[in-house]
C-alpha positions as CSV (number, residue, x, y, z in Angstrom):
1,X,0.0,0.0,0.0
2,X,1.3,3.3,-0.8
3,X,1.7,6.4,2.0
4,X,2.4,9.9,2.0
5,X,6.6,9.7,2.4
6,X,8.0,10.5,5.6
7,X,4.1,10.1,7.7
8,X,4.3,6.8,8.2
9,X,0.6,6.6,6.9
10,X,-1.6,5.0,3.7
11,X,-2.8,6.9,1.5
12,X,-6.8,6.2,1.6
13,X,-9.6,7.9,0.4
14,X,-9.8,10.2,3.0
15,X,-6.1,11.7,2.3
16,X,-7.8,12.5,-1.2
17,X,-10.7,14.3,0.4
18,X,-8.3,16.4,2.9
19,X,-6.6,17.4,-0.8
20,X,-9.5,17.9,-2.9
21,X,-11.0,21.6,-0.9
22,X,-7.4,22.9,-1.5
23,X,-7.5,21.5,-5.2
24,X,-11.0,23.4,-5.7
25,X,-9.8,27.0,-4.2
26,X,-6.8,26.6,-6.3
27,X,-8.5,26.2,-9.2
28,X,-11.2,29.0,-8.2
29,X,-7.9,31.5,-8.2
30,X,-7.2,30.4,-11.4
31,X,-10.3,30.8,-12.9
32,X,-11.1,34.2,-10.7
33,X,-9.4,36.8,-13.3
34,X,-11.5,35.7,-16.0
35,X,-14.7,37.4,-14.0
36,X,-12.6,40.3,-13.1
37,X,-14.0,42.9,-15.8
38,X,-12.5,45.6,-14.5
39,X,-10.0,44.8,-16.6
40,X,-11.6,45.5,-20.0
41,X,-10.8,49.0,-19.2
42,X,-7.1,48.8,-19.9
43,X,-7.4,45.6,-21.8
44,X,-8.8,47.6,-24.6
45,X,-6.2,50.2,-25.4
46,X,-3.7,47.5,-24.8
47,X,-5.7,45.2,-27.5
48,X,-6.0,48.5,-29.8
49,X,-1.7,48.6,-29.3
50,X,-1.1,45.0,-30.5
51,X,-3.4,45.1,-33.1
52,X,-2.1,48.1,-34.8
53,X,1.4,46.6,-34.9
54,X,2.9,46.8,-38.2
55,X,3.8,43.0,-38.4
56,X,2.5,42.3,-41.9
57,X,2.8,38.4,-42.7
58,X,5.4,37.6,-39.4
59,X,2.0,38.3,-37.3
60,X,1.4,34.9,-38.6
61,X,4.6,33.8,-37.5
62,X,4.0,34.5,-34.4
63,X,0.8,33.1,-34.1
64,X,2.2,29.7,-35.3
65,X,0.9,29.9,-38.8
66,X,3.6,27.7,-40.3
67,X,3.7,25.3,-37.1
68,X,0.4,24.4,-36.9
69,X,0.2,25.5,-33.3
70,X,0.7,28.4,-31.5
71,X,4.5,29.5,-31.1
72,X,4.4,31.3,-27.9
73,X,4.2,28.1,-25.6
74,X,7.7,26.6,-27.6
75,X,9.3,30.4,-27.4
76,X,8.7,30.8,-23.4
77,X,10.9,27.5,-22.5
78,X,13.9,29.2,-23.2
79,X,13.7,32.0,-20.8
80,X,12.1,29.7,-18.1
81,X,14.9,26.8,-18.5
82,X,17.1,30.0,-18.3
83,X,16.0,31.5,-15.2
84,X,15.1,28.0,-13.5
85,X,18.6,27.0,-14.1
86,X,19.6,30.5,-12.6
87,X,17.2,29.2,-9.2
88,X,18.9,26.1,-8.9
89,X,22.1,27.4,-8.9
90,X,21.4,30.4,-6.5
91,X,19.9,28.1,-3.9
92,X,22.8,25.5,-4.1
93,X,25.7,27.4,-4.4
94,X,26.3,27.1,-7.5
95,X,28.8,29.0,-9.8
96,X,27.5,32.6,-9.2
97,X,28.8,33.7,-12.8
98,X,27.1,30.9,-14.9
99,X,24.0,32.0,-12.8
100,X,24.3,35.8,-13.8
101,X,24.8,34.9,-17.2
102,X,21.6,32.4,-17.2
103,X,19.7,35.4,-15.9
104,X,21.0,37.7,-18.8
105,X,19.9,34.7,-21.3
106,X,16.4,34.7,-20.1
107,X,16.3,38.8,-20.4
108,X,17.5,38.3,-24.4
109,X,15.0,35.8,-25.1
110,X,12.0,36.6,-23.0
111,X,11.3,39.3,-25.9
112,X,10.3,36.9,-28.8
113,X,8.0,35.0,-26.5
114,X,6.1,38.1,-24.6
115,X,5.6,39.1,-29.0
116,X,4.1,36.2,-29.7
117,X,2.0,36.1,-26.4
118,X,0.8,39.2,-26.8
119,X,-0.3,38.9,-30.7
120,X,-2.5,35.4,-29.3
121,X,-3.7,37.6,-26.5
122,X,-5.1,40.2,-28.9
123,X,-7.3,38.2,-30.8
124,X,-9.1,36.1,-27.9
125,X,-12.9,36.6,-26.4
126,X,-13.1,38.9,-23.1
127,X,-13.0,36.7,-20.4
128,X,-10.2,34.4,-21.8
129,X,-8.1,37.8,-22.4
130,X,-8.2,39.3,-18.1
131,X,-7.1,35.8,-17.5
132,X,-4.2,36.7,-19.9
133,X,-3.7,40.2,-19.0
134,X,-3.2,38.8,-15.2
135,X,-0.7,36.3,-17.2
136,X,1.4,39.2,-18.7
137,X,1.3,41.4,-15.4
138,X,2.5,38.4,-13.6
139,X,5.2,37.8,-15.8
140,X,6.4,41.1,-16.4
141,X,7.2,41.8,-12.5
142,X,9.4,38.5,-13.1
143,X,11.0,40.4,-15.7
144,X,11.3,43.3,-13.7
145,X,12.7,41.6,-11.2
146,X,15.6,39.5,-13.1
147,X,16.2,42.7,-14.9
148,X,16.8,44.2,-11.5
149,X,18.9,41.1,-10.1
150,X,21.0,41.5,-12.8
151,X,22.0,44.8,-12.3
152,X,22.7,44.1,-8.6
153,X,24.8,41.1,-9.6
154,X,27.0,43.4,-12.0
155,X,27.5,45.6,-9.2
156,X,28.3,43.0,-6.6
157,X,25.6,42.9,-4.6
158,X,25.1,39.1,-5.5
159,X,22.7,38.5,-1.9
160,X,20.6,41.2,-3.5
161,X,20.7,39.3,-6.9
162,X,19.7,36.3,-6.0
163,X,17.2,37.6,-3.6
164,X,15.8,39.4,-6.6
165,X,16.0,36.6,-8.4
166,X,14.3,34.1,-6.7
167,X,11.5,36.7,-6.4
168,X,11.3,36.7,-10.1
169,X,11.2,33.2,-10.1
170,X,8.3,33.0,-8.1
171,X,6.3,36.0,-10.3
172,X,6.9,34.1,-13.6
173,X,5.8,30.8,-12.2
174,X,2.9,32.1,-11.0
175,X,2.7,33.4,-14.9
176,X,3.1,30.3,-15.9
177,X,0.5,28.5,-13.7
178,X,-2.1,31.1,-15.4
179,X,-0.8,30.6,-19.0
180,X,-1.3,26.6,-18.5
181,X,-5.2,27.5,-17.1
182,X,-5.7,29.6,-20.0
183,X,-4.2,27.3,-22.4
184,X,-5.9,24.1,-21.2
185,X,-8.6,24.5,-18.6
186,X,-9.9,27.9,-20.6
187,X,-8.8,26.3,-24.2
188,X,-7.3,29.2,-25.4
189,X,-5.0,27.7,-27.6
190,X,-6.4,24.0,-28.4
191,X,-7.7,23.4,-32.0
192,X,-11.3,23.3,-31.6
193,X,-11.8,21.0,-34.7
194,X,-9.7,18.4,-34.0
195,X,-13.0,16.3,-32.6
196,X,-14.8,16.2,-36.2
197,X,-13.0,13.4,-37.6
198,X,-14.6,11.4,-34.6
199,X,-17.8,12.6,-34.9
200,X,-18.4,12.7,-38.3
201,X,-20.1,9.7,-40.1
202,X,-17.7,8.1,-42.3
203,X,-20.5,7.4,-44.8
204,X,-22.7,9.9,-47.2
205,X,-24.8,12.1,-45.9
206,X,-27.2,14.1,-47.4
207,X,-26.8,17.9,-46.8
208,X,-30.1,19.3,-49.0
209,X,-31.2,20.0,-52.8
210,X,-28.5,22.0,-54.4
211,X,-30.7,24.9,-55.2
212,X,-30.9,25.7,-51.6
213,X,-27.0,26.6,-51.7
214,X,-26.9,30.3,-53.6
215,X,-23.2,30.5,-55.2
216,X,-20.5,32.0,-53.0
217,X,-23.1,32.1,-49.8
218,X,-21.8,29.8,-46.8
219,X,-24.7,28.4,-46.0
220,X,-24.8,25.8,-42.5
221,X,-26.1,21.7,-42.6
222,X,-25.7,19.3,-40.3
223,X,-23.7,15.9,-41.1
224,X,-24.4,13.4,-38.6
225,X,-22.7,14.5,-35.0
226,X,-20.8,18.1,-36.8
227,X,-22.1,21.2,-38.0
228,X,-21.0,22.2,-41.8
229,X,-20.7,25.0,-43.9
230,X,-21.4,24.7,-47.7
231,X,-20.3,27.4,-50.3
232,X,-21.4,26.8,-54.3
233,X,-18.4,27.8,-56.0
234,X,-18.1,27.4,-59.7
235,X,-16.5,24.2,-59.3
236,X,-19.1,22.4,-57.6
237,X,-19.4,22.4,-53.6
238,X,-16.8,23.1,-50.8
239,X,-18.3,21.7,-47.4
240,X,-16.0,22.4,-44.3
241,X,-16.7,21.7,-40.8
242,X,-18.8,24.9,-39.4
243,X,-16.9,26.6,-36.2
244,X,-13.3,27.9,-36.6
245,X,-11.0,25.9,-35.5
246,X,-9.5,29.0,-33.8
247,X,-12.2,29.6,-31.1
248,X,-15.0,27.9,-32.7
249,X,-16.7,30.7,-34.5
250,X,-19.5,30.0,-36.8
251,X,-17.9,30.1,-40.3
252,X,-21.3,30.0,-41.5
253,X,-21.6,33.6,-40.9
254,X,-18.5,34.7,-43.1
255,X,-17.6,35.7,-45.8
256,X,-16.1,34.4,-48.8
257,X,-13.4,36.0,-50.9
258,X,-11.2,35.2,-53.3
259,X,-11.7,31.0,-53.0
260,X,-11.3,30.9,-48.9
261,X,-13.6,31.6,-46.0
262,X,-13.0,34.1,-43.5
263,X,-14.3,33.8,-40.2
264,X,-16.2,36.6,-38.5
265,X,-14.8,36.5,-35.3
266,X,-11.4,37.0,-35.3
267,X,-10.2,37.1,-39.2
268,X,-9.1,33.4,-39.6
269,X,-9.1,32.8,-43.2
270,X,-9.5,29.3,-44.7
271,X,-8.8,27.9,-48.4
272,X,-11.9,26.1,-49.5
273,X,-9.8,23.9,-51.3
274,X,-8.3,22.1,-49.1
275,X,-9.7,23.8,-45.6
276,X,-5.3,25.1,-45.4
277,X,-5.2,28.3,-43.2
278,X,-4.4,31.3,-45.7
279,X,-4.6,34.0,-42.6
280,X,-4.1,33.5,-38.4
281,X,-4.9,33.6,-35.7
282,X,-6.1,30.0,-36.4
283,X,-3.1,27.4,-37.0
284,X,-5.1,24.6,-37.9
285,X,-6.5,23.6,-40.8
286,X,-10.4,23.5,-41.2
287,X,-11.6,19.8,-42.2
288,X,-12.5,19.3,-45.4
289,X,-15.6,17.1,-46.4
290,X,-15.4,15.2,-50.0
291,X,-18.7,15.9,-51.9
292,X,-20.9,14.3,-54.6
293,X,-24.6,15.3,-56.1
294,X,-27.3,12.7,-56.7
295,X,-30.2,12.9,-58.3
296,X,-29.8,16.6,-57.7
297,X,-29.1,16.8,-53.5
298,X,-25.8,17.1,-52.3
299,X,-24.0,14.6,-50.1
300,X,-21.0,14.4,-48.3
301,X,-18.3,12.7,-46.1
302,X,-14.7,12.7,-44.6
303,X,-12.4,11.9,-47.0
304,X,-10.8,8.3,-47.5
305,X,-14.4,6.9,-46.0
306,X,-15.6,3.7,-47.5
């Protein structure tokens, strides 16, 4: 039977139930900035800032465009490995230098990552983006801080330093307890159309008479457990699964231009062809349904079915 180390005693069920009140209020502190809309206040000039940033096409770089996921998560390792590093070696008295130089690392690369967080944070709904405006502030005292405990390590105040350090340890790890809420518990980041190829039927389904689908007008069907959007284009029919795989917006109400579908939500633009993502802040693709016409109705299914 297992125990809690060092007690002597098992663990049981009621160990579990001793854990689970302190499991709930952290979780309710996690969730609390997301009601806190008091924040919309400076989270809208902030938004406006971002947003106006001449970034042109690396916007999408950022995003994770050409990944197929957002970037920010992968770009905020190095910093953290930086400054955890830095921790471990201040509170084992480890080579001071190496430390100060880890610190310095994290300030160089902490840049890219903030970029990228920011640009995500920009185009999210208003209770997703206070839980990531409390993300940033967290993490920018950390910065503060290490910026801070560098300087007093330059000048030789290396008690000060790691002091300082430490303390910025603790503000960006608080940062990154938030960004891992508001990535998985809040699904900020998550493609939100990954379910469809489980819950579409693998076989034909029939989505209406084609007159009911006007050319170049999304219009929105069901196919068995999914929600689809059909446009009439002048090759026949595109049929894509329905909400955005960016945060689910209803494609249906978009517009099409130029061969692709743009959502209205955020701007996530999708090739009808082939569902490829032509314009963030969505990194995956839209799933694309093969089509047919019988006896004048229009059918459909996931491709490679049957």
């Amino acid at each position: 039977m297992f125990g809690i180390p060092g007690s002597g005693q098992p663990l049981t069920m009621d160990t579990f139930a001793h854990i689970s009140p302190w499991s709930r209020r952290l979780r309710g502190a996690l969730d609390a900035p997301a009601g806190w809309d008091f924040l919309d206040a400076p989270a809208g000039p902030l938004h406006d800032a971002v947003t106006a940033l001449p970034l042109g096409p690396f916007r999408d770089v950022l995003h994770g465009v050409p990944l197929g996921h957002p970037l920010h998560p992968a770009l905020v390792q190095v910093p953290l490995g930086c400054w955890l590093s830095a921790g471990l070696l201040d509170l084992t008295g480890g080579d001071r230098r190496a430390a100060g130089r880890l610190v310095a690392a994290g300030l160089v690369t902490v840049g890219p990552a903030a970029l990228a967080g920011w640009v995500d944070w920009a185009r999210l709904d208003p209770p997703r983006r206070r839980t990531g405006l409390v993300h940033a502030v967290s993490n920018t005292t950390g910065v503060v801080l290490y910026a801070a405990s560098l300087v007093a390590r330059c000048r030789g105040h290396g008690f000060h330093g790691r002091l300082l350090g430490l303390a910025g340890l603790t503000a960006v790890s608080a940062g990154a307890a938030l960004g891992g809420h508001l990535s998985y518990r809040q699904a900020a980041g998550p493609n939100r159309a990954a379910a469809v190829h489980r819950l579409a039927p693998a076989d034909w389904v029939e989505l209406g008479v084609v007159e009911e689908f006007p050319p170049g007008e999304p219009v929105r069907r069901r196919a068995g457990g999914v929600d689809v959007v059909v446009v009439a284009t002048g090759d026949g029919f595109a049929v894509l699964a329905e909400r955005c795989s960016h945060l689910s917006g209803p494609l249906a109400e978009g517009t099409v231009v130029d061969g692709c579908l743009r959502c209205p939500w955020h701007g996530s633009t999708f090739r009808l062809g082939d569902g490829e993502v032509v314009r963030g802040p969505a990194t995956a693709a839209q799933p694309v349904f093969e089509t047919r016409v019988r006896a004048g109705r229009l059918e459909a299914r996931l491709p490679g079915a049957g």
